[in-house]
C-alpha positions in Angstrom: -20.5 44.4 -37.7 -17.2 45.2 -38.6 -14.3 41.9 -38.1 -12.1 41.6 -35.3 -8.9 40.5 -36.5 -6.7 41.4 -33.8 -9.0 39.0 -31.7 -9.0 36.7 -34.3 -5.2 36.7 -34.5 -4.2 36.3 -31.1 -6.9 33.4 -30.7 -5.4 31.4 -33.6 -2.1 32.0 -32.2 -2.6 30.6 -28.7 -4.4 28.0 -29.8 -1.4 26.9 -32.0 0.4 27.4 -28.6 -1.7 25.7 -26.9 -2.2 27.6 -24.0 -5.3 28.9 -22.5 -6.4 32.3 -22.5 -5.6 32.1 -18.2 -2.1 30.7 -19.3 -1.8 33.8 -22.1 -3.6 36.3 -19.5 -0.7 35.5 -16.5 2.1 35.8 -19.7 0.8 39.3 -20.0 -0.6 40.9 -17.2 -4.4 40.6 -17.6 -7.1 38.5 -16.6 -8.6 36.2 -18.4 -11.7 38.1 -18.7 -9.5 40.3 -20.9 -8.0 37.9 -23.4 -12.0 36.3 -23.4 -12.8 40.0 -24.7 -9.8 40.5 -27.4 -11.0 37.3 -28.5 -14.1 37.8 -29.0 -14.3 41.3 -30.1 -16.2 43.0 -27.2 -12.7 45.2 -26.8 -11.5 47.0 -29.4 -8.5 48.1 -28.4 -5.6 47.1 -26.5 -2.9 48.5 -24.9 0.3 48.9 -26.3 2.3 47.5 -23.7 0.0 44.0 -24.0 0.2 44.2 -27.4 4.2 44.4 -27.2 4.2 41.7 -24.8 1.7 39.2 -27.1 4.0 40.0 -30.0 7.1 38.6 -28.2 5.7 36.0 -26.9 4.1 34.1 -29.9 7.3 35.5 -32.1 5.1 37.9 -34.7 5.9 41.4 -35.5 3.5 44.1 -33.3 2.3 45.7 -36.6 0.9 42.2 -37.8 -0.6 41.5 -34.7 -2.1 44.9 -34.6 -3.0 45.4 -38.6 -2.4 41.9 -40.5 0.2 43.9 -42.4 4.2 43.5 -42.2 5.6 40.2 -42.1 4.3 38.0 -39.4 7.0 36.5 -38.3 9.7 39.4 -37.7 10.4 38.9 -34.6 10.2 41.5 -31.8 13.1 41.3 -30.1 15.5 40.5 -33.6 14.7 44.0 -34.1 16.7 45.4 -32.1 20.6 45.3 -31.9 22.3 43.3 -29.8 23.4 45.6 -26.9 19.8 46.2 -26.6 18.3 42.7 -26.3 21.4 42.0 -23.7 20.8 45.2 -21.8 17.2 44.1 -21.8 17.6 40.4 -20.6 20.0 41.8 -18.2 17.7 43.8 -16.1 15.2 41.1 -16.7 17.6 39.1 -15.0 18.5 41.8 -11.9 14.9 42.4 -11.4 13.9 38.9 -11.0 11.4 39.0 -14.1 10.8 37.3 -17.1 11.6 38.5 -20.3 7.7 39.1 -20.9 7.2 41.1 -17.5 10.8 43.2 -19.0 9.4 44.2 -21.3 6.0 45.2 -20.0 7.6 47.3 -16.9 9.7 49.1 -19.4 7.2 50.3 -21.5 4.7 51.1 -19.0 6.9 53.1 -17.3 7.8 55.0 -20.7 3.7 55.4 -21.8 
């Protein structure tokens, strides 16, 4: 059976956060039941707006949380220009939302 890494990545870094996977489910806009799965490998994939979300919220680039390649610690949001991170915490801020919730409305909407 082939390795789950993603699963294995986003378990090691919750755990360093320690949150729980109902604390890390709320963050992104799953269940529980979800982040039990990633975890243990019974999903395979994920959805690139959760994926997004995870990535800014532990700090690590998408495409290390995704592939284990790239530099973990890139941050998601330093990726971007300034304007854009302001624009972005801006209509968090209008809408009433956290960054995390931001970011996942935006890209839903754009998938």
């Amino acid at each position: 059976m082939a390795r789950n890494f993603f699963g294995e990545r986003v378990k090691q870094l919750r755990k360093q956060a320690n949150i729980t996977q109902a604390d890390l489910a709320k963050k992104v806009g799953v269940s529980q039941p979800a982040v039990a799965s990633w975890e243990s490998g019974a999903s395979k994939t994920v959805k690139p707006e959760h994926l997004i979300v995870i990535s800014y919220l532990f700090n690590v680039s998408p495409e290390w949380l995704a592939t284990g390649k790239n530099k973990k610690n890139q941050s998601f949001l330093n990726q971007f220009p300034n304007t854009t991170r302001n624009k972005l915490e801006s209509y968090a801020e209008n809408n009433n939302l956290t960054i995390e919730q931001a970011i996942y409305k935006i890209i839903k909407s754009a998938l």
